[in-house]
Residue, then its C-alpha position, 0 to 999 in steps of 0.5 A: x188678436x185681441x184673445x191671444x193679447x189677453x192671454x199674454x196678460x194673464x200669464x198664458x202665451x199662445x202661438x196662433x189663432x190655430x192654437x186659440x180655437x181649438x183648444x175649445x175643442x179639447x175633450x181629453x187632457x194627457x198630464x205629466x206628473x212631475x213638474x206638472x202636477x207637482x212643484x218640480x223641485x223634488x227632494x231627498x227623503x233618505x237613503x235606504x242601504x240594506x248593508x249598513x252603508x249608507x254614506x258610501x252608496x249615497x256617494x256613489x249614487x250622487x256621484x252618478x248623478x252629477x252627470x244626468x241633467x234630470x231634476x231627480x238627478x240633481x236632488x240626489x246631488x244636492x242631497x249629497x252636497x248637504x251631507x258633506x259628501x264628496x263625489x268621485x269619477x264616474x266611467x262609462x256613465x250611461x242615462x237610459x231615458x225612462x228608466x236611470x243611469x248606469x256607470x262605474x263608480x270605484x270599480x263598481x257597476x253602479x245602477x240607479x233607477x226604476x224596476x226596469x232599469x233593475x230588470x235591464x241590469x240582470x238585478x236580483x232584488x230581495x223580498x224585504x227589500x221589494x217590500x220596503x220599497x212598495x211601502x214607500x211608493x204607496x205614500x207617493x213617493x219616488x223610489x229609485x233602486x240602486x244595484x251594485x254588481x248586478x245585486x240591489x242593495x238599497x233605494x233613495x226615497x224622493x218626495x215631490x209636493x203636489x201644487x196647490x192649485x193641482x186639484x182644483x184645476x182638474x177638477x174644474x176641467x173635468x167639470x167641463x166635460x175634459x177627460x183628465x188622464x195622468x202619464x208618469x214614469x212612476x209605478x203603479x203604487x206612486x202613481x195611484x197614490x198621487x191620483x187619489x190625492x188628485x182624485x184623479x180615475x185614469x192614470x197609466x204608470x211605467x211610462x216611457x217617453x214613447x209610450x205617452x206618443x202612442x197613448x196620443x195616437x190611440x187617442x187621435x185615432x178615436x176621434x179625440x182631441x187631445x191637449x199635452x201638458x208636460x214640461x221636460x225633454x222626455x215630453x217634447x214628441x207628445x206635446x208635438x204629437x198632441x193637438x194642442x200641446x201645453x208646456x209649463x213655462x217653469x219647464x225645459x226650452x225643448x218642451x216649450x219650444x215643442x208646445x203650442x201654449x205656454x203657461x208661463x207661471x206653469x200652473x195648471x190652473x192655466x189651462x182652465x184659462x186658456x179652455x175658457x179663453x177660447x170659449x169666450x173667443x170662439x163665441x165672439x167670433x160667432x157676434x161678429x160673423x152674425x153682425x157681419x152678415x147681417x148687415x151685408x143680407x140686408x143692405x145688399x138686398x135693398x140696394x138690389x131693389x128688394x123693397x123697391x116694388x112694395x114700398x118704393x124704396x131704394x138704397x142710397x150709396x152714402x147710407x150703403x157705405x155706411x152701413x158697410x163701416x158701422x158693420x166693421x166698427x160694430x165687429x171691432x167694438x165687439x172684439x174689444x170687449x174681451x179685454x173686460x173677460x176674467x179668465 
């Protein structure tokens, strides 16, 4: 009680002493990118058409967009907004979860998306345009392609900062021995760059919802124990799955309603609070089982005559029951002191 108190304190709020205690067992940390590594608050870098017609493929693209409830979603519509872009009706809009979304925009099969939205709507792609792509993936950017009548004819360049506390938070845990490993929808260029400025070594890239599921089963099948920290719709079957899931409080109430601690500044840093909570905890635990036992060892064998051969000696039932209470007023008084715990 008095762990799961101080965390609500500093800004970790855990669902049960379930949670508390094994999250000092934790050896492997799955982490979502965006939202979780990075701020959330993604941003229109530019819009890129190969045709010379940028406005009009931002409007379609934007029109697209006022649909999904993705946050890169809502930057492009956003970024539209800005540039006193209109948007127009949109049929047949579909979101294909893990890859974009897909509708008719003024008679026009309109596709915006990653590869394998690309590779799912039969979408021929240009060298020199696949290249001006991969370039800006490599600065860690988000790239969505955007294909018209089954031809891609430009992409939207979309940049997300990464925290600052990111780095420092996973270095820490990977100091404590917690394998860190980086799940993102990204591609492979836009996930190693982001990795490299985390100096993170494991990464897996072109994830789909369900994928980060059974990268969590594999990893449970081994033997570890795995904590999930992710923060939108898509992540809610991992941090589920996940032996201690972790959902960022600045994400979706599915993801927080799915996750067993939540961070409530959603700062990674808080989970290095919440490890070093439940060691703390854990260890208490251990005081007061000694200061509980002990106390029992003893009086019981005295009272059972133990010493009542050699040295005549007998327990009264006044000093037995209080022993009895000075052994729970010593587990409580200790328990207590984890208020004092800088986390």
């Amino acid at each position: 009680m008095v762990g799961v108190g101080k965390g609500a304190q500093s800004g970790v709020l855990i669902k049960n002493a379930e949670a508390l205690e094994n999250m000092n067992k934790v050896n492997v940390l799955i982490t979502d990118k965006t939202g979780t590594i990075t701020v959330g608050k993604p941003s229109v870098e530019k819009v890129f058409s190969s045709n010379n017609e940028a406005d009009n493929l931002l409007q379609n693209i934007a029109s697209l967009n006022q649909y999904s409830e993705h946050p890169l979603a809502q930057a492009v519509v956003n970024y539209a907004k800005a540039q006193n872009v209109s948007l127009v009706e949109v049929k047949d809009f579909e979101a294909i979860s893990g890859k974009g979304v897909i509708g008719t925009v003024a008679n026009k099969k309109v596709a915006l998306g990653n590869q394998k939205l690309m590779e799912q709507v039969n979408a021929s792609i240009s060298e020199d345009l696949e290249s001006k792509i991969i370039a800006e993936q490599k600065l860690g950017k988000t790239v969505s392609y955007i294909a018209v009548d089954g031809i891609a004819v430009g992409f939207v360049s979309i940049s997300d900062k990464i925290k600052s506390t990111s780095v420092a938070a996973i270095q820490e845990l990977m100091r404590q021995g917690i394998e860190v490993i980086m799940i993102t929808g990204d591609n492979e260029n836009t996930a190693k760059a982001v990795a490299d400025a985390m100096h993170l070594t494991s990464f897996i890239a072109n994830c789909l919802p369900e994928d980060k599921l059974k990268e969590i089963k594999r990893l449970q099948s081994e033997g570890k124990i795995v904590a999930m920290a992710g923060d939108g719709i898509n992540d809610a079957p991992a941090l589920a799955q996940a032996d201690i899931g972790i959902a960022m409080g600045t994400g979706t109430d599915v993801a927080i309603e799915s996750a067993k601690i939540t961070l409530v500044k959603g700062d990674l840093q808080g989970i290095v609070k919440a490890k070093n909570l439940s060691h703390a905890v854990m260890r208490n635990i251990k005081q007061n089982l000694f200061f509980a036992f002990i106390y029992n060892v003893f009086g019981i064998s005295v009272a059972a005559g133990v010493l009542y051969p050699v040295f005549g000696i007998l327990l009264s039932p006044m000093i037995a029951a209080a022993a009895m209470s000075f052994s729970s007023v010593s587990v409580i008084m200790n328990s207590l002191r984890l208020r004092n715990f800088k986390m």
